[in-house]
C-alpha positions in Angstrom: 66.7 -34.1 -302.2 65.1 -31.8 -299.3 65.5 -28.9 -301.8 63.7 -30.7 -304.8 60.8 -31.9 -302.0 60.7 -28.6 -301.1 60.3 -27.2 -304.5 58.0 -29.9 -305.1 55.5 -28.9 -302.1 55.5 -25.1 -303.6 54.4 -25.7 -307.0 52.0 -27.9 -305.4 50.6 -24.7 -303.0 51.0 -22.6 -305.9 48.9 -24.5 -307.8 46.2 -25.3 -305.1 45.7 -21.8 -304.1 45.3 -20.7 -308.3 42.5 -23.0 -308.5 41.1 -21.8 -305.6 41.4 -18.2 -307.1 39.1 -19.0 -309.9 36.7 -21.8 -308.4 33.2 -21.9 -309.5 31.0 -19.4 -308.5 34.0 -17.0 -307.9 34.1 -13.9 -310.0 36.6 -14.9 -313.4 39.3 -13.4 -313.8 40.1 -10.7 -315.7 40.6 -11.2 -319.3 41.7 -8.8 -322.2 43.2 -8.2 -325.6 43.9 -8.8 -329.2 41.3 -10.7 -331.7 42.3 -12.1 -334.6 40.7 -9.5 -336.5 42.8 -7.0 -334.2 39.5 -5.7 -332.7 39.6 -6.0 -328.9 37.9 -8.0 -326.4 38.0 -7.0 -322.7 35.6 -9.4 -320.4 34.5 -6.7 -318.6 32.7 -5.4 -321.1 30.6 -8.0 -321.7 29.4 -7.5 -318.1 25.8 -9.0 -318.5 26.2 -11.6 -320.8 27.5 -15.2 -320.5 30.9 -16.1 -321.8 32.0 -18.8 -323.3 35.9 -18.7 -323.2 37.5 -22.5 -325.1 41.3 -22.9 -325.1 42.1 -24.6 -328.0 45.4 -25.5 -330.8 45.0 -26.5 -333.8 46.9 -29.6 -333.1 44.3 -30.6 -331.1 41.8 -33.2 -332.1 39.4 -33.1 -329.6 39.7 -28.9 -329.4 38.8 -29.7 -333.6 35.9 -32.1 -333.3 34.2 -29.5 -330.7 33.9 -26.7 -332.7 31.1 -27.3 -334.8 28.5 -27.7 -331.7 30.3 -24.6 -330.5 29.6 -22.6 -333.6 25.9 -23.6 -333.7 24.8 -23.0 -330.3 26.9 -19.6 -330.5 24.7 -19.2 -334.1 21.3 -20.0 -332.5 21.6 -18.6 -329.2 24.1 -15.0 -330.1 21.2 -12.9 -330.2 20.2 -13.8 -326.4 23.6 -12.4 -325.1 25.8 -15.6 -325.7 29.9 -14.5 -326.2 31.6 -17.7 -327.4 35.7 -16.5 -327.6 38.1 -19.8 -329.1 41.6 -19.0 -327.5 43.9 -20.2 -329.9 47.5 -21.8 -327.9 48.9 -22.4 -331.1 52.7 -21.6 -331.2 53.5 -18.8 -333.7 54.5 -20.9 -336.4 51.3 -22.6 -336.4 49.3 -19.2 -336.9 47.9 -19.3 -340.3 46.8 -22.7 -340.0 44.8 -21.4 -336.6 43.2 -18.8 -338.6 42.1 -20.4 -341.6 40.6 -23.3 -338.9 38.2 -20.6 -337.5 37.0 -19.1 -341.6 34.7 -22.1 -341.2 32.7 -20.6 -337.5 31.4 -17.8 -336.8 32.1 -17.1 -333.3 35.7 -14.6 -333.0 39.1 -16.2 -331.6 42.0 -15.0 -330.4 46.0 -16.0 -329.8 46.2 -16.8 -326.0 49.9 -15.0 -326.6 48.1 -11.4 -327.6 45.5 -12.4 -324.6 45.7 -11.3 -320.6 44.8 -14.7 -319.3 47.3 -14.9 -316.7 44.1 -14.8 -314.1 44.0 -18.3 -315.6 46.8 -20.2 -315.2 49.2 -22.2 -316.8 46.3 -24.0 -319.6 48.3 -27.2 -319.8 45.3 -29.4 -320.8 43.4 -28.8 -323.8 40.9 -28.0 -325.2 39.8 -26.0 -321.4 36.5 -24.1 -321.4 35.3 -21.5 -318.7 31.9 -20.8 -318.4 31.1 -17.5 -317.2 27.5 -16.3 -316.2 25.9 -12.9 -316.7 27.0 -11.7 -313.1 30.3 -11.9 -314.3 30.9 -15.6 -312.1 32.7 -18.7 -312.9 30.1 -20.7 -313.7 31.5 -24.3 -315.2 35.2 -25.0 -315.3 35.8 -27.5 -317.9 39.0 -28.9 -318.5 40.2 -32.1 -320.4 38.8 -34.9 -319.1 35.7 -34.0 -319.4 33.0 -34.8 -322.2 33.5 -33.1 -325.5 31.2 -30.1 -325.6 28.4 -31.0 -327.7 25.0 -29.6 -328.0 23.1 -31.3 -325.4 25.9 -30.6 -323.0 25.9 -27.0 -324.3 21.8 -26.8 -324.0 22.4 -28.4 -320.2 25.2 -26.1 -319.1 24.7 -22.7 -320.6 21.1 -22.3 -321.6 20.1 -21.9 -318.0 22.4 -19.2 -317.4 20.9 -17.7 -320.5 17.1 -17.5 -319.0 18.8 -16.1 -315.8 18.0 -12.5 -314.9 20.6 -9.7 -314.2 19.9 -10.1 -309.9 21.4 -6.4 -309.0 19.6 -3.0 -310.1 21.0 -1.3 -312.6 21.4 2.4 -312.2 20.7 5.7 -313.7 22.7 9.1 -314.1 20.9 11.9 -312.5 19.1 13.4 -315.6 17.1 9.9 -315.9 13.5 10.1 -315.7 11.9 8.8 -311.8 11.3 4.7 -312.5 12.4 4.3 -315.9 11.4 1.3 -317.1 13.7 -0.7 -319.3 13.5 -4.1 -321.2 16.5 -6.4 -321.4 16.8 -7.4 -325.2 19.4 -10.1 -324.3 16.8 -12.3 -322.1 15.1 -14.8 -323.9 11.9 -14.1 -322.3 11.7 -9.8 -322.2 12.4 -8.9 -318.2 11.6 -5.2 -317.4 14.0 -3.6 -315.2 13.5 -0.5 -312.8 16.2 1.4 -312.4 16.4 3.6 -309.3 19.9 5.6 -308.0 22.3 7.4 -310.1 26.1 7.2 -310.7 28.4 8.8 -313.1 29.3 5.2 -314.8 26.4 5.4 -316.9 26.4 8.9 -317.9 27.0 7.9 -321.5 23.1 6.8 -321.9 21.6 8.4 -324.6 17.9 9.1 -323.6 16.9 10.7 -326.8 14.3 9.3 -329.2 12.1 6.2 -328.4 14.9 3.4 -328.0 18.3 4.4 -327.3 20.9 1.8 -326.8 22.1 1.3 -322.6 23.9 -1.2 -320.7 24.7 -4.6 -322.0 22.5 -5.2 -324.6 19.3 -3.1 -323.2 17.4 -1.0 -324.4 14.9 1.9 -323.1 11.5 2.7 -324.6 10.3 6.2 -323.9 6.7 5.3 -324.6 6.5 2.7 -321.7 5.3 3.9 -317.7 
C-alpha cells in the first residue's frame, strides 16, 4: 500500500510540475514534424505568427463538430499570419478515415504519432487546443471541458493576438542599409518596423529589388525612408 501511495504522489508531482512547464504566458514547447502531406512543420518557424495547435480523433464528436468554425476563421483570418495545425490522435488503423475528415478544411493536420509533442504531455482529453501568440507564448490552454470552439470564442481569444505587434526589434545583417524601414504584411493594420543591430541569423535576406521577402511574413520596400 505505501508503495502504491507512493507511486500515486509521483505521478501526481509529475504531472503538476508538466503543467507548470507549459502554463500560460510561458514559452510553448517545442513542436515538430510530419504533415499529412509529408511537408514539415517546425513551430519555430512560424516564430511571429499565432498558432493554433487542436488535438483531435476522428472518434471524437466534439473534436468533429468544431472544425467547421476552425476552418473558417483559419480561411478569413490566414492571410494576417493565423497557423491553424489539427493534430490528429487517431490510432493507425483509423488513418484513412482521419485523412479523408480533413479533404473537407482547409487548414493542414498532422498524426500526433509523426509529431514531437512530447513538450506537451500525455493529451488524454480531447479535443485540447493550445493557443500560441506571435512571441512564441502560450497564450490559451484549452482542454476538454471547455466550450467548443466556435467563432465568437475564436474572434474573442485569437483575434487580439492577431492585432498585436511583434514587441522586440528585429534585426539586420551587416550589409543592411542604416534604419531600414520595413512593413509587417501579417498585421492587420500595416506596423513599420525599424530595424537596428546585425546578426548572422538573418543573413539570408535578400535586399535586391523593391520588395524582397524577410522574416515571418515581412516584407522590405526599398522605395520607403
Amino acid at each position: 500500500m505505501r508503495v502504491l501511495n507512493c507511486l500515486a504522489i509521483a505521478c501526481l508531482l509529475a504531472v503538476a510540475g508538466h503543467a507548470s512547464a507549459i502554463s500560460e504566458g510561458a514559452p510553448a514547447p517545442a513542436l515538430d514534424g510530419k504533415m499529412f502531406d509529408g511537408s514539415r512543420f517546425s513551430l519555430a518557424e512560424s516564430a511571429g505568427k499565432v498558432v493554433v495547435l487542436n488535438f483531435w480523433a476522428s472518434w471524437c464528436a466534439p473534436c468533429r463538430e468544431e472544425m467547421p468554425a476552425l476552418d473558417a476563421y483559419y480561411r478569413r483570418h490566414r492571410s494576417e499570419g493565423l497557423e491553424v495545425v489539427a493534430i490528429s490522435m487517431d490510432n493507425p488503423k483509423d488513418e484513412a478515415k482521419a485523412r479523408e475528415i480533413m479533404r473537407a478544411f482547409s487548414f493542414p493536420a498532422a498524426f500526433g504519432r509523426e509529431m514531437n509533442i512530447k513538450g506537451y504531455g500525455r493529451i488524454s482529453q480531447l479535443p485540447t487546443t493550445f493557443i500560441i501568440d506571435r512571441q512564441g507564448r502560450l497564450s490559451r490552454n484549452r482542454a476538454s471541458g471547455d466550450s467548443l470552439l466556435d467563432m465568437a470564442i475564436l474572434e474573442k481569444t485569437v483575434t487580439p493576438l492577431l492585432r498585436a505587434r511583434m514587441n522586440s526589434a528585429l534585426l539586420l545583417p551587416p550589409s543592411a542599409l542604416p534604419a531600414a524601414q520595413w512593413v509587417c504584411a501579417a498585421a492587420p493594420i500595416l506596423s513599420t518596423l525599424t530595424l537596428i543591430s546585425s546578426t548572422p541569423a538573418f543573413s539570408n535576406v535578400s535586399f535586391t529589388g523593391t520588395w524582397s521577402p524577410c522574416f515571418n511574413g515581412c516584407f522590405r520596400s526599398s522605395s520607403m525612408t
